[in-house]
C-alpha positions as CSV (number, residue, x, y, z in Angstrom):
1,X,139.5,117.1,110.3
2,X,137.0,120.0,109.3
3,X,133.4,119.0,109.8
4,X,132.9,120.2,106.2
5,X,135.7,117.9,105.0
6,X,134.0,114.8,107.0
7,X,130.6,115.7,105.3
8,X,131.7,115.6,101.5
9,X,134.5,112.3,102.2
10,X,130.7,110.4,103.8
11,X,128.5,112.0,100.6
12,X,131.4,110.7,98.2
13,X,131.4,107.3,100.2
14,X,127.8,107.3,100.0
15,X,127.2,107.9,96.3
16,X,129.6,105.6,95.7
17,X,128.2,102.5,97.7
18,X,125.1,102.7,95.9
19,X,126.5,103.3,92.3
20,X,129.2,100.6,92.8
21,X,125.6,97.5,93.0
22,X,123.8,99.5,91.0
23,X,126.7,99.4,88.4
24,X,127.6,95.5,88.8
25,X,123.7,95.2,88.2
26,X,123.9,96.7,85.1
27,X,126.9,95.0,84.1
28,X,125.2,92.2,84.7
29,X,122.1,93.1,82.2
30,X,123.8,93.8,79.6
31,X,126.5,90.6,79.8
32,X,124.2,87.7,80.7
33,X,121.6,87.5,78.3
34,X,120.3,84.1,78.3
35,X,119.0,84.8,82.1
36,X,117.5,88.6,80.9
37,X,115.9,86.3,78.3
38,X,114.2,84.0,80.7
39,X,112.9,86.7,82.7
40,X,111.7,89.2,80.1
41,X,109.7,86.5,78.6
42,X,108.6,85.5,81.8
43,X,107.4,88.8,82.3
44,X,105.8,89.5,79.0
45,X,103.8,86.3,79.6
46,X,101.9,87.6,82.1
47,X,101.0,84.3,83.4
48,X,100.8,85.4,87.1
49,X,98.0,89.0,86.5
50,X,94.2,87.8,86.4
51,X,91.9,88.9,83.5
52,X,89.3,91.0,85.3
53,X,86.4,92.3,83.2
């Protein structure tokens, strides 16, 4: 195999091994929303910062 051919078959696997988690991730978001829920209002709370004046 060509070098060249080597380096664009590792950039495609590349690209593709961090869009394939970053897509289950997503998927994930938008189809469990009870557990989103939890965590955005968990988050909003702000129950863990400390009021500094």
């Amino acid at each position: 195999m060509e070098k060249s051919l080597l380096i664009r078959i590792s950039r495609i696997l590349m690209i593709a091994g961090i869009g394939c988690p970053s897509l289950m991730v997503a998927a994930n978001n938008a189809l469990d929303y009870q557990s989103n829920l939890l965590f955005v209002q968990h988050v909003m709370s702000a129950q863990f910062m400390e009021h500094s004046s």
